[in-house]
C-alpha positions as CSV (number, residue, x, y, z in Angstrom):
1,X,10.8,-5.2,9.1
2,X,8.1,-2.9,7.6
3,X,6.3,-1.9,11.0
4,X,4.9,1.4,10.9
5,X,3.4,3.5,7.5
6,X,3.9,2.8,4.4
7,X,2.7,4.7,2.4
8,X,1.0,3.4,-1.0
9,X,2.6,5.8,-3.6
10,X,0.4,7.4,-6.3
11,X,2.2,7.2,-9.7
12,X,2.1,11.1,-11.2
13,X,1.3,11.6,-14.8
14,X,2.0,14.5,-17.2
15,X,0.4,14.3,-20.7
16,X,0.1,10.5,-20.7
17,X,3.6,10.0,-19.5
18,X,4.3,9.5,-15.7
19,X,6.7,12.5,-14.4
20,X,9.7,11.1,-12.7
21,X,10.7,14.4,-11.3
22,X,7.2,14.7,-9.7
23,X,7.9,11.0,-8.0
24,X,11.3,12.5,-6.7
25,X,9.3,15.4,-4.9
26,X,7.3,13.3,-3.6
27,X,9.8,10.9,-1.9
28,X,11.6,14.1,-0.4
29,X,8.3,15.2,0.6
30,X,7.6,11.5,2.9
31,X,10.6,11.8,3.6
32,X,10.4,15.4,5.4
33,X,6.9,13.7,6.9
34,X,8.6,11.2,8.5
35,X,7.0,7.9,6.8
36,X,8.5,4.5,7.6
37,X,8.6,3.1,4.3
38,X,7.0,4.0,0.6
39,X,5.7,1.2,-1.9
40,X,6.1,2.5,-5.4
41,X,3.8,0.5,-8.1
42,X,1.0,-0.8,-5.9
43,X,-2.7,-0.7,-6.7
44,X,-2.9,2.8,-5.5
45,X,0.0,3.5,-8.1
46,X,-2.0,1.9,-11.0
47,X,0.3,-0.6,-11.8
48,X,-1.9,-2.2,-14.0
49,X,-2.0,0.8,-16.5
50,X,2.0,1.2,-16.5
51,X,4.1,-0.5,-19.4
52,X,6.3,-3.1,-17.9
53,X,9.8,-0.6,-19.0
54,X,7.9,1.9,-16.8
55,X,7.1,-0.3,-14.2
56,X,11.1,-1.0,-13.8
57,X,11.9,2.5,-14.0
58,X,9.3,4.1,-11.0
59,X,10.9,1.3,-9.1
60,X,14.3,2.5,-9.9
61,X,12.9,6.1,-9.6
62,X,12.0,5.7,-6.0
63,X,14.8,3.7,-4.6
64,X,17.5,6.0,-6.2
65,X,15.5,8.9,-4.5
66,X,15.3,7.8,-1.1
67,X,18.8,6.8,-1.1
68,X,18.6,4.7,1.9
69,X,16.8,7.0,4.0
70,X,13.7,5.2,3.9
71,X,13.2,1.5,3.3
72,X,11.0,1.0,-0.2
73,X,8.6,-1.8,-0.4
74,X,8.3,-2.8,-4.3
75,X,5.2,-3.4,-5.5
76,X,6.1,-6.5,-8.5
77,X,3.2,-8.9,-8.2
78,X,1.3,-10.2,-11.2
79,X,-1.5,-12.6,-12.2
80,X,1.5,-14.4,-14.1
81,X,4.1,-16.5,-11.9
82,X,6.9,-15.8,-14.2
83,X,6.6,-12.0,-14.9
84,X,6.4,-11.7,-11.1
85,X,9.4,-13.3,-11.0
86,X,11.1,-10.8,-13.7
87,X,9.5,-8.0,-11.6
88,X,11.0,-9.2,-8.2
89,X,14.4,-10.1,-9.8
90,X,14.5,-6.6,-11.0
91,X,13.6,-4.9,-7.7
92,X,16.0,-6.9,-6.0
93,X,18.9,-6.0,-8.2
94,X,18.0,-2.2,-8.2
95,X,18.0,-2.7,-4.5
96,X,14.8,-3.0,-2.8
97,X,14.5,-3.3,0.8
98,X,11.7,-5.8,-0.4
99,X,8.8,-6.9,-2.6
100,X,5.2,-6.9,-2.2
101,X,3.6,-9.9,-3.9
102,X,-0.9,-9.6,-5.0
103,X,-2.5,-12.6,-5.4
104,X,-2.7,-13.6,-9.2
105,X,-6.0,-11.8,-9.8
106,X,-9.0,-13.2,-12.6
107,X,-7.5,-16.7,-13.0
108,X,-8.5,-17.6,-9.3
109,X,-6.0,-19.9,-8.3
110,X,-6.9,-22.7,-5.5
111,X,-4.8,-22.3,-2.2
112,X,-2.0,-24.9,-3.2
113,X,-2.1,-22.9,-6.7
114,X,-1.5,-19.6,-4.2
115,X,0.7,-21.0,-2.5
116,X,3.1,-22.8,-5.3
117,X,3.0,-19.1,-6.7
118,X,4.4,-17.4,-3.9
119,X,6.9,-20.5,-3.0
120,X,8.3,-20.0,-6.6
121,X,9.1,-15.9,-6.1
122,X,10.4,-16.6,-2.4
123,X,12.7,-19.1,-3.5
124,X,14.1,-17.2,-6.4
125,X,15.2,-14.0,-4.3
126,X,16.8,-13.2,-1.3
127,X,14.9,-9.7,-0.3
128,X,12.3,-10.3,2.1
129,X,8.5,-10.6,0.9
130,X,4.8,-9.3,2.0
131,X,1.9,-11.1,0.7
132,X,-1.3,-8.3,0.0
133,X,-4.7,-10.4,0.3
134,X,-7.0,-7.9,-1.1
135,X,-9.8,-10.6,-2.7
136,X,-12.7,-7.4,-3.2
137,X,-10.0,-6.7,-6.2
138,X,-8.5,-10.3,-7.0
139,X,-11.6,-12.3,-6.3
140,X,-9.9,-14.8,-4.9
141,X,-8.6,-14.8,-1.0
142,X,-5.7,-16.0,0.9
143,X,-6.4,-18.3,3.6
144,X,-5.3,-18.2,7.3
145,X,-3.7,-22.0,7.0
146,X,-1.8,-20.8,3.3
147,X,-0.3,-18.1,4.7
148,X,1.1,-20.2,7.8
149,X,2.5,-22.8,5.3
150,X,4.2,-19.7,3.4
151,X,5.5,-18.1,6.6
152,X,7.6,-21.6,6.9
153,X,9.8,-19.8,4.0
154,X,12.6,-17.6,5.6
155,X,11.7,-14.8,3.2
156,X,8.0,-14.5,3.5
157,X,7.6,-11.8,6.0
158,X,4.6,-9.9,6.1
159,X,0.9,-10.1,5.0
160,X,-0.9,-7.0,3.8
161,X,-4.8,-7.5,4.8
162,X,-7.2,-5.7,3.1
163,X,-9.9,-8.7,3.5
164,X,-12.2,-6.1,5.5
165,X,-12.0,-8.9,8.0
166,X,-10.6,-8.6,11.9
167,X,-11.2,-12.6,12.0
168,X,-8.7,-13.2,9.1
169,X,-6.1,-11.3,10.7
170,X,-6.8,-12.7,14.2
171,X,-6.5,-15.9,12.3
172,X,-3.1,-15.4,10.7
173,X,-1.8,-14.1,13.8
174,X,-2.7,-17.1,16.1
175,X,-1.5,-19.3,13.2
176,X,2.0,-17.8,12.6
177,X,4.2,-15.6,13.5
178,X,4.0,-12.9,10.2
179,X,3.9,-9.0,10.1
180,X,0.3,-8.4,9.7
181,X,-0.2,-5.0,7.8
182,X,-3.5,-3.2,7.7
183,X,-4.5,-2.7,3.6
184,X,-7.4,-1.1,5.0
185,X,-6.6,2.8,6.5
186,X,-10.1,2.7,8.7
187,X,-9.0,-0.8,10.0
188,X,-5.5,0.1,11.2
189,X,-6.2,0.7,15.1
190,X,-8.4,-2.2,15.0
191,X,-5.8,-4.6,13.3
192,X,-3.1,-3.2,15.7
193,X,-5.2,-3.7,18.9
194,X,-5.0,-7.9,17.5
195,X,-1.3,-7.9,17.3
196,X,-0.8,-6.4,13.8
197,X,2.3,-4.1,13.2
198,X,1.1,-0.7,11.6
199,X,-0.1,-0.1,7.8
200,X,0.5,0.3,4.1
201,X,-2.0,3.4,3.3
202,X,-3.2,5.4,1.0
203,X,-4.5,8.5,3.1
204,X,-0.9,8.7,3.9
205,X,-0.6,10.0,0.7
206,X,-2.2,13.7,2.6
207,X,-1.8,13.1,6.4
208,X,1.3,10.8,6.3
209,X,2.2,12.1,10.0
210,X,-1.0,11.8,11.3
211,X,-1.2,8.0,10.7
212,X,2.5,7.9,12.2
213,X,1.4,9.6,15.2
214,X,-1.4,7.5,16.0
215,X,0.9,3.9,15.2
216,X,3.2,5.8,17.7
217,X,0.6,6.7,20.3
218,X,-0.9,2.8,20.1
219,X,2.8,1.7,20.5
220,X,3.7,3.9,23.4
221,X,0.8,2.4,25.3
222,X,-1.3,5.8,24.9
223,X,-4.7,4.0,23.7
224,X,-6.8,6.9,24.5
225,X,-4.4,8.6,22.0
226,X,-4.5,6.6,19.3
227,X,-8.2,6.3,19.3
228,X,-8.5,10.5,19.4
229,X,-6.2,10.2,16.3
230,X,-8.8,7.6,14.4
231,X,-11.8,9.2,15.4
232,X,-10.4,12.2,13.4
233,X,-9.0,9.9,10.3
234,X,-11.6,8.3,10.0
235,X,-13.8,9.9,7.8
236,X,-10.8,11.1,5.2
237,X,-10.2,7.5,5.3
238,X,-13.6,7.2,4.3
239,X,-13.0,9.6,1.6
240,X,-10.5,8.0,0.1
241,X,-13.0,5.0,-1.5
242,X,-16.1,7.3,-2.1
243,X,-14.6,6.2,-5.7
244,X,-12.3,3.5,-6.8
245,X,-8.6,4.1,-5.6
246,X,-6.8,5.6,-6.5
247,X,-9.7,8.2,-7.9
248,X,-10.2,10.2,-4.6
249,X,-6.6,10.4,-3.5
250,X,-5.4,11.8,-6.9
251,X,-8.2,14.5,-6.8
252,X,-7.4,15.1,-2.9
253,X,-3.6,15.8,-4.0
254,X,-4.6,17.9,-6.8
255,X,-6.6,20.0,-4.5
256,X,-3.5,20.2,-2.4
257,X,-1.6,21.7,-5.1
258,X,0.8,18.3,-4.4
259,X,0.1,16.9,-8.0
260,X,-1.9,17.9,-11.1
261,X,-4.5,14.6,-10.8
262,X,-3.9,13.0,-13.7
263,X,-4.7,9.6,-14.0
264,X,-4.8,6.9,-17.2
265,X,-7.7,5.1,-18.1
266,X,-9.3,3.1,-17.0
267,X,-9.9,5.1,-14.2
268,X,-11.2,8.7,-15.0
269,X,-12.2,11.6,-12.9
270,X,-14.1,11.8,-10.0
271,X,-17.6,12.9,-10.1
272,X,-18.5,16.5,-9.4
273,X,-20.6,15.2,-6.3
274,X,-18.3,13.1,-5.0
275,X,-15.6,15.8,-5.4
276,X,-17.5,18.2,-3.3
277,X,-18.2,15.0,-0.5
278,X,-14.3,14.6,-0.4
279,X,-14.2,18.6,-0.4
280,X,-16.5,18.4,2.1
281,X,-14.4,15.9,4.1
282,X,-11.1,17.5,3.5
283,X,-12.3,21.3,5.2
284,X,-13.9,18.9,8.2
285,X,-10.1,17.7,8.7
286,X,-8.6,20.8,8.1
287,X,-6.6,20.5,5.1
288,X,-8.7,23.0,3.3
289,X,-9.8,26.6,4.4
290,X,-13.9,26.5,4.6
């Protein structure tokens, strides 16, 4: 169901306050780009920095501008069962194609903890769900044999794998029959060429239809294709963690004149040699004059 790009939505700020009318451009503008899906309030979108009431309302912000033109993929997990239950209820009811669900992060839950977690959303919503395994920021990981027993749930459709590891999603493929999703932009051909389905990015943030085209070109049969495509994403990809994400990607959209770069603390700006790296990096690609 969310095959493809999906892109990982930055959330805009203005002063301290995140600018809804800057979200609304920016879902016109995928949109226009041709992206298959958009997840508002993921880690790229610094969930963790946004008040619950504003959490809600970027969810509402992006599903009432897309209008059914593109599927939105919530972002309403939480390191608390039952306030991931309040988000997914609510993303449900504003009409979410689905939700994506983080592993509870700091209080490391065992794999029947993980699992009991996710059982309790799936079973208290009807809109289909993606797990995202991303331990480097949760410190704890979703194993191969949890995800199979959660895949036994009608509504548990996707993983989002952002172990770093071609094994693990090799793994979950053999094991069950879930959308695996690249969480990693460098790892998408790789991932695909093991059976998984496409992405959820945040480079697609800047080159939204470059990603598509090389998903399509893999799809199509045109290997060759798709690996011209990655050997030229590649290094953006790169790019995007010379700092934490979402640090490069907001600086790379301020440079594009797309948004004004503004992020809350904890996460500051970029360093002045990093910038000029991801400068660097940007010209290489083309989306700056040299």
């Amino acid at each position: 169901m969310f095959e493809g790009v999906t892109v990982a939505l930055v959330t805009p700020f203005s002063k301290g306050n995140v600018d809804y009318a800057k979200i609304e451009e920016l879902v016109e503008w995928h949109i226009k780009q041709g992206t298959d899906c958009l997840l508002p309030c993921g880690t790229t979108g610094e969930s963790p920095t946004l008040s619950h009431e504003e959490h809600e309302k970027v969810i509402d912000t992006v599903i009432k501008a897309a209008r059914g033109r593109v599927k939105v993929l919530a972002g309403t997990g939480s390191n608390s069962t039952s306030e991931a239950l309040r988000l997914t209820k609510h993303a449900a009811a504003a009409g979410a194609d689905g939700a994506l669900l983080i592993t509870p992060y700091y209080n490391k839950p065992t794999q029947e903890g993980l699992y009991r977690h996710f059982r309790a959303v799936a079973e208290a919503v009807d809109i289909p769900l993606v797990l995202y395994n991303v331990p480097s920021r949760t410190g704890v990981s979703i194993a191969p044999e949890t995800v199979a027993r959660l895949a036994e749930l009608k509504n548990i459709v996707g993983i989002k794998e952002a172990t770093g590891s071609i094994d693990q999603s090799s793994s979950i493929i053999e094991l069950c029959n879930v959308t695996v999703l690249s969480g990693d932009d460098s790892l998408t051909l790789p991932i695909m060429a093991v059976g998984g389905k496409g992405i959820i990015s945040v480079v697609a943030n800047i080159v939204p239809a470059d990603l598509k085209a090389m998903v399509a070109a893999y799809n199509r049969g045109d290997v060759a294709g798709a690996q011209k495509t990655h050997m030229k994403l590649f290094p953006l990809c790169r790019a995007m963690f010379f700092e934490t994400n979402p640090i490069p990607v907001k600086t790379a959209m301020r440079m594009l004149g797309m948004i004004n770069g503004e992020m809350r603390l904890p996460m500051c700006d970029m360093s002045q040699a990093n910038e000029a790296k991801l400068e660097k990096a940007m010209k290489a690609y083309g989306l700056l004059k040299k």
